[in-house]
C-alpha positions, 0 to 999 in steps of 0.5 A: 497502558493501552492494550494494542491488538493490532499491527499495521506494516507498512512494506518496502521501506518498512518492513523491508531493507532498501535491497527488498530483504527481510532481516532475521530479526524482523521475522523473529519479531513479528512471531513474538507479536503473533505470539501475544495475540495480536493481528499482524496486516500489511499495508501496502501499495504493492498488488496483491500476489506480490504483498501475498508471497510476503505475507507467507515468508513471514507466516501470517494467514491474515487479511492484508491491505494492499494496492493502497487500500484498495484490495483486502483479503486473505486469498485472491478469490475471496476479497474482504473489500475492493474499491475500483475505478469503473470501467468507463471510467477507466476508459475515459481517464485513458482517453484523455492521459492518450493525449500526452507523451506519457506510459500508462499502466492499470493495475489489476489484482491479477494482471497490468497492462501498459502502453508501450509509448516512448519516454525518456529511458531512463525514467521508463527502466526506473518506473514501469519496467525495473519491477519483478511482477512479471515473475507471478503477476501477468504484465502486458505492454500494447500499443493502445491501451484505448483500442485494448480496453474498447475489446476487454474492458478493465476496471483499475484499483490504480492507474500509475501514469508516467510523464517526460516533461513536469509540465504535461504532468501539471496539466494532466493532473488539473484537467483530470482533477477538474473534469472526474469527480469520482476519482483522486489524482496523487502527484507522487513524484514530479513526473508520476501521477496515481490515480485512484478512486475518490476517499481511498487510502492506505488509512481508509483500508487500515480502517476498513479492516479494524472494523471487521476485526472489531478493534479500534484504531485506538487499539491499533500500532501503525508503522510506516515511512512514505507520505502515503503512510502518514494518515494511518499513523497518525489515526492509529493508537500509537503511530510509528516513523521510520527512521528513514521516513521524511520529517513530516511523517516523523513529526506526525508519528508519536514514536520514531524507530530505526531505519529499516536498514538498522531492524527498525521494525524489529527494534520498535516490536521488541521495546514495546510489545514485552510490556505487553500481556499475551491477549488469551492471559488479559481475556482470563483476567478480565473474566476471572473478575 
Protein backbone atom coordinates (compact mmCIF):
# COMPACT_ATOMS: atom_id res chain seq x y z
CA UNK A 1 0.00 0.00 0.00
CA UNK A 2 1.45 3.16 -0.82
CA UNK A 3 2.49 5.56 1.88
CA UNK A 4 0.73 9.12 0.98
CA UNK A 5 2.43 12.22 2.45
CA UNK A 6 0.69 14.70 1.10
CA UNK A 7 -3.18 15.97 0.93
CA UNK A 8 -3.94 18.48 -1.52
CA UNK A 9 -7.65 20.24 -0.80
CA UNK A 10 -9.51 21.78 -3.03
CA UNK A 11 -11.90 24.95 -1.14
CA UNK A 12 -15.11 25.93 -1.92
CA UNK A 13 -17.02 23.22 -2.92
CA UNK A 14 -14.64 20.68 -1.20
CA UNK A 15 -13.28 21.41 1.78
CA UNK A 16 -16.24 23.84 2.34
CA UNK A 17 -20.33 23.58 2.22
CA UNK A 18 -22.23 25.18 -0.20
CA UNK A 19 -22.99 28.07 2.55
CA UNK A 20 -18.90 28.69 2.86
CA UNK A 21 -18.83 26.80 6.45
CA UNK A 22 -16.61 24.28 7.76
CA UNK A 23 -18.01 21.10 9.26
CA UNK A 24 -16.58 20.14 12.83
CA UNK A 25 -16.07 16.90 11.21
CA UNK A 26 -13.69 18.04 8.42
CA UNK A 27 -11.73 20.05 11.17
CA UNK A 28 -11.29 16.91 13.26
CA UNK A 29 -10.15 15.10 10.36
CA UNK A 30 -7.59 17.32 8.96
CA UNK A 31 -6.03 17.07 12.57
CA UNK A 32 -5.79 13.07 12.37
CA UNK A 33 -4.10 13.58 8.89
CA UNK A 34 -1.48 16.18 10.48
CA UNK A 35 -1.26 13.87 13.30
CA UNK A 36 0.40 11.00 10.97
CA UNK A 37 2.55 13.03 9.46
CA UNK A 38 1.31 14.12 6.61
CA UNK A 39 1.47 17.77 4.67
CA UNK A 40 -1.78 19.40 4.57
CA UNK A 41 -1.96 22.41 1.39
CA UNK A 42 -4.90 23.81 -0.04
CA UNK A 43 -5.27 24.57 -3.40
CA UNK A 44 -7.47 27.12 -4.60
CA UNK A 45 -8.55 29.92 -6.94
CA UNK A 46 -9.12 32.16 -4.04
CA UNK A 47 -6.39 34.82 -3.49
CA UNK A 48 -4.37 34.36 -0.92
CA UNK A 49 -5.40 36.57 2.17
CA UNK A 50 -8.66 34.81 2.03
CA UNK A 51 -7.02 30.93 1.43
CA UNK A 52 -4.78 32.21 4.58
CA UNK A 53 -7.49 32.95 7.18
CA UNK A 54 -8.82 29.40 6.18
CA UNK A 55 -5.77 28.01 6.57
CA UNK A 56 -5.44 29.46 10.26
CA UNK A 57 -9.19 28.00 11.10
CA UNK A 58 -8.00 24.73 10.23
CA UNK A 59 -4.29 25.16 12.02
CA UNK A 60 -2.14 24.45 9.13
CA UNK A 61 1.21 26.70 8.92
CA UNK A 62 1.97 25.32 5.66
CA UNK A 63 2.59 26.59 2.14
CA UNK A 64 -0.79 26.75 0.31
CA UNK A 65 -1.53 27.04 -3.38
CA UNK A 66 -3.51 29.72 -4.22
CA UNK A 67 -4.84 32.05 -7.13
CA UNK A 68 -5.04 28.62 -9.30
CA UNK A 69 -1.63 27.87 -9.00
CA UNK A 70 -0.19 30.87 -9.43
CA UNK A 71 0.83 32.16 -5.85
CA UNK A 72 2.39 29.49 -3.08
CA UNK A 73 3.44 30.56 0.35
CA UNK A 74 3.40 30.50 3.93
CA UNK A 75 3.26 34.13 4.67
CA UNK A 76 2.42 37.05 1.98
CA UNK A 77 5.86 38.44 2.08
CA UNK A 78 7.86 35.63 1.19
CA UNK A 79 6.30 33.50 -1.46
CA UNK A 80 7.51 30.07 -2.70
CA UNK A 81 6.60 30.60 -6.31
CA UNK A 82 4.60 33.16 -8.45
CA UNK A 83 3.90 33.12 -11.71
CA UNK A 84 2.17 36.42 -13.51
CA UNK A 85 1.05 37.93 -16.47
CA UNK A 86 3.85 40.93 -17.23
CA UNK A 87 2.74 44.44 -16.82
CA UNK A 88 2.78 45.03 -20.36
CA UNK A 89 0.89 42.64 -20.98
CA UNK A 90 -1.65 43.19 -18.58
CA UNK A 91 -1.62 46.36 -20.07
CA UNK A 92 -2.26 45.19 -23.69
CA UNK A 93 -4.72 42.59 -22.67
CA UNK A 94 -7.05 45.57 -21.30
CA UNK A 95 -6.70 47.60 -23.91
CA UNK A 96 -8.19 45.11 -26.19
CA UNK A 97 -10.96 43.64 -23.31
CA UNK A 98 -11.73 47.82 -23.11
CA UNK A 99 -13.43 47.37 -26.56
CA UNK A 100 -16.17 45.22 -25.56
CA UNK A 101 -19.38 45.77 -23.08
CA UNK A 102 -17.79 43.72 -20.25
CA UNK A 103 -16.17 44.18 -16.07
CA UNK A 104 -12.68 43.44 -15.96
CA UNK A 105 -11.12 42.86 -12.55
CA UNK A 106 -7.03 42.06 -12.00
CA UNK A 107 -6.38 40.43 -9.07
CA UNK A 108 -3.21 40.79 -7.01
CA UNK A 109 -2.05 38.86 -3.93
CA UNK A 110 -2.75 42.31 -2.05
CA UNK A 111 -5.45 43.93 -3.84
CA UNK A 112 -7.94 43.98 -7.19
CA UNK A 113 -8.96 46.41 -9.33
CA UNK A 114 -12.01 46.62 -11.80
CA UNK A 115 -13.77 48.80 -14.21
CA UNK A 116 -16.77 50.14 -12.91
CA UNK A 117 -18.43 49.66 -16.68
CA UNK A 118 -22.20 48.53 -16.71
CA UNK A 119 -23.48 45.02 -17.67
CA UNK A 120 -26.26 43.24 -16.73
CA UNK A 121 -27.11 43.56 -13.06
CA UNK A 122 -27.81 40.83 -12.18
CA UNK A 123 -24.89 39.17 -13.47
CA UNK A 124 -22.55 41.80 -12.17
CA UNK A 125 -24.01 41.37 -8.36
CA UNK A 126 -23.33 37.66 -8.89
CA UNK A 127 -19.98 37.76 -10.45
CA UNK A 128 -17.81 40.79 -9.19
CA UNK A 129 -19.38 42.49 -6.48
CA UNK A 130 -21.33 39.22 -3.96
CA UNK A 131 -17.54 38.62 -2.66
CA UNK A 132 -16.19 39.24 0.88
CA UNK A 133 -12.78 40.25 0.04
CA UNK A 134 -13.16 43.67 0.45
CA UNK A 135 -13.42 43.00 4.42
CA UNK A 136 -9.14 41.86 4.18
CA UNK A 137 -8.50 42.34 0.44
CA UNK A 138 -8.28 45.90 -0.83
CA UNK A 139 -10.82 46.21 -3.80
CA UNK A 140 -11.15 49.13 -5.90
CA UNK A 141 -13.59 50.06 -8.92
CA UNK A 142 -12.61 52.83 -11.56
CA UNK A 143 -13.69 53.87 -14.58
CA UNK A 144 -10.75 53.06 -16.86
CA UNK A 145 -8.79 50.50 -15.95
CA UNK A 146 -6.15 51.60 -19.13
CA UNK A 147 -5.64 55.19 -18.00
CA UNK A 148 -5.36 53.55 -14.28
CA UNK A 149 -2.56 51.14 -15.29
CA UNK A 150 -0.80 53.89 -17.70
CA UNK A 151 -0.03 55.73 -13.47
CA UNK A 152 0.43 52.50 -11.55
CA UNK A 153 1.33 49.47 -13.67
CA UNK A 154 0.03 45.93 -12.37
CA UNK A 155 1.39 42.69 -13.01
CA UNK A 156 -1.98 40.20 -12.64
CA UNK A 157 -1.80 36.50 -11.31
CA UNK A 158 -5.36 36.49 -13.09
CA UNK A 159 -7.69 38.69 -15.16
CA UNK A 160 -11.37 37.58 -14.67
CA UNK A 161 -13.31 39.10 -17.44
CA UNK A 162 -17.30 39.35 -17.30
CA UNK A 163 -19.39 39.84 -20.58
CA UNK A 164 -23.44 40.68 -21.13
CA UNK A 165 -23.86 38.76 -24.34
CA UNK A 166 -21.75 34.97 -25.09
CA UNK A 167 -21.07 36.33 -28.46
CA UNK A 168 -18.63 39.29 -27.24
CA UNK A 169 -17.34 36.55 -25.16
CA UNK A 170 -16.50 34.28 -28.19
CA UNK A 171 -14.98 36.90 -29.98
CA UNK A 172 -12.99 38.23 -27.23
CA UNK A 173 -11.89 34.86 -26.21
CA UNK A 174 -10.41 34.10 -30.20
CA UNK A 175 -8.94 37.46 -30.53
CA UNK A 176 -6.80 37.13 -27.44
CA UNK A 177 -6.03 33.29 -27.89
CA UNK A 178 -4.87 34.51 -31.40
CA UNK A 179 -2.82 37.61 -30.96
CA UNK A 180 -1.11 36.73 -26.81
CA UNK A 181 1.07 33.90 -27.13
CA UNK A 182 2.27 34.21 -23.48
CA UNK A 183 -1.10 33.83 -22.03
CA UNK A 184 -3.84 31.00 -21.30
CA UNK A 185 -7.59 32.23 -21.82
CA UNK A 186 -10.29 29.81 -19.81
CA UNK A 187 -14.04 30.24 -20.70
CA UNK A 188 -15.31 29.24 -17.14
CA UNK A 189 -18.71 30.12 -17.53
CA UNK A 190 -20.70 31.12 -20.75
CA UNK A 191 -20.02 34.70 -20.33
CA UNK A 192 -16.76 34.49 -17.92
CA UNK A 193 -13.18 34.56 -19.22
CA UNK A 194 -9.92 33.76 -16.93
CA UNK A 195 -7.10 34.75 -18.25
CA UNK A 196 -4.07 33.49 -16.72
CA UNK A 197 -0.25 32.81 -17.89
CA UNK A 198 0.45 30.14 -20.10
CA UNK A 199 1.07 26.31 -18.49
CA UNK A 200 -0.60 27.63 -14.98
CA UNK A 201 -2.91 25.27 -13.24
CA UNK A 202 -3.85 24.36 -9.87
CA UNK A 203 -1.85 20.74 -11.18
CA UNK A 204 1.16 23.03 -12.15
CA UNK A 205 1.02 24.65 -8.51
CA UNK A 206 0.21 20.98 -6.93
CA UNK A 207 3.51 20.06 -8.74
CA UNK A 208 5.41 22.80 -7.91
CA UNK A 209 5.05 22.25 -4.15
CA UNK A 210 5.74 18.52 -4.16
CA UNK A 211 8.57 19.29 -5.59
CA UNK A 212 10.25 21.53 -2.95
CA UNK A 213 8.76 19.11 -0.39
CA UNK A 214 10.69 16.21 -1.93
CA UNK A 215 7.23 13.94 -2.55
CA UNK A 216 5.97 12.39 -5.59
CA UNK A 217 2.73 12.95 -6.85
CA UNK A 218 2.48 9.54 -6.32
CA UNK A 219 2.75 9.70 -2.87
CA UNK A 220 0.19 12.50 -3.20
CA UNK A 221 -4.01 12.55 -2.32
CA UNK A 222 -5.67 15.14 -4.22
CA UNK A 223 -9.48 16.21 -3.69
CA UNK A 224 -11.41 18.29 -5.59
CA UNK A 225 -15.01 19.13 -7.33
CA UNK A 226 -14.46 21.73 -10.09
CA UNK A 227 -13.16 21.15 -13.84
CA UNK A 228 -10.37 23.30 -12.95
CA UNK A 229 -9.47 20.22 -10.10
CA UNK A 230 -9.48 17.65 -12.58
CA UNK A 231 -5.77 17.65 -13.51
CA UNK A 232 -4.49 17.25 -10.27
CA UNK A 233 -6.72 14.53 -9.56
CA UNK A 234 -5.81 12.64 -11.99
CA UNK A 235 -1.71 13.24 -11.58
CA UNK A 236 -2.05 12.76 -7.76
CA UNK A 237 -1.17 8.93 -6.18
CA UNK A 238 -4.81 8.72 -5.36
CA UNK A 239 -7.29 11.09 -7.01
CA UNK A 240 -10.38 11.91 -5.13
CA UNK A 241 -14.29 13.62 -6.67
CA UNK A 242 -16.79 14.94 -4.62
CA UNK A 243 -19.76 13.79 -4.73
CA UNK A 244 -20.88 16.97 -6.12
CA UNK A 245 -18.30 17.45 -8.45
CA UNK A 246 -19.59 16.95 -12.75
CA UNK A 247 -19.33 13.44 -14.14
CA UNK A 248 -16.04 14.17 -15.85
CA UNK A 249 -14.25 14.63 -12.95
CA UNK A 250 -15.77 11.94 -11.31
CA UNK A 251 -15.00 9.69 -13.96
CA UNK A 252 -11.34 10.86 -13.77
CA UNK A 253 -10.83 10.25 -10.10
CA UNK A 254 -10.04 6.99 -8.65
CA UNK A 255 -12.40 7.26 -5.59
CA UNK A 256 -15.57 9.15 -5.25
CA UNK A 257 -16.69 10.86 -1.68
CA UNK A 258 -19.70 12.41 -0.40
CA UNK A 259 -20.59 15.81 -1.34
CA UNK A 260 -19.52 18.48 0.64
CA UNK A 261 -22.65 19.13 2.19
CA UNK A 262 -22.62 15.12 3.55
CA UNK A 263 -18.47 15.58 5.61
CA UNK A 264 -17.03 14.25 2.29
CA UNK A 265 -13.90 15.35 2.84
CA UNK A 266 -13.94 14.22 6.22
CA UNK A 267 -15.62 10.92 5.40
CA UNK A 268 -12.85 9.96 2.63
CA UNK A 269 -9.64 11.46 5.29
CA UNK A 270 -11.04 8.92 8.12
CA UNK A 271 -11.55 5.68 5.58
CA UNK A 272 -8.48 5.96 4.12
CA UNK A 273 -5.73 7.43 6.42
CA UNK A 274 -6.44 4.71 9.53
CA UNK A 275 -5.10 2.30 7.36
CA UNK A 276 -2.32 4.31 7.31
CA UNK A 277 1.08 4.27 10.00
CA UNK A 278 2.00 7.85 11.54
CA UNK A 279 4.95 8.98 8.94
CA UNK A 280 7.86 9.30 12.48
CA UNK A 281 6.66 5.27 13.05
CA UNK A 282 7.38 3.98 9.26
CA UNK A 283 10.90 6.42 9.10
CA UNK A 284 11.90 4.22 12.68
CA UNK A 285 11.00 0.99 11.01
CA UNK A 286 12.80 1.55 8.02
CA UNK A 287 15.84 2.44 9.92
CA UNK A 288 15.52 0.12 12.37
CA UNK A 289 16.12 -2.40 9.20
Amino acid sequence: MTNYKLLALNVDGTLLRSNGRLQPSTKEAIEYVKDKGVYVTLVTNRHFQSAKKLAKALKLDSYIITHGGAFIADNLDEPLFEKRISEEMTFNLVQVLENFKCNIRLTHERYSIGNRKKIASNLLSKSILNTSDSMFYPVQFVDSLGDTLRDEPVSATKIDVHFSKEDEKEEAEQLITEAFDGVEVKATQPKKLEIVQKGLSKEYGLRMLAKHLKISLEETVAIGDAEDDKGMITSAGLGVAMWNAPFEVKHAADWVTRSNNHEGVGYMVKEHFRKQQRQEFLRKIKIDR
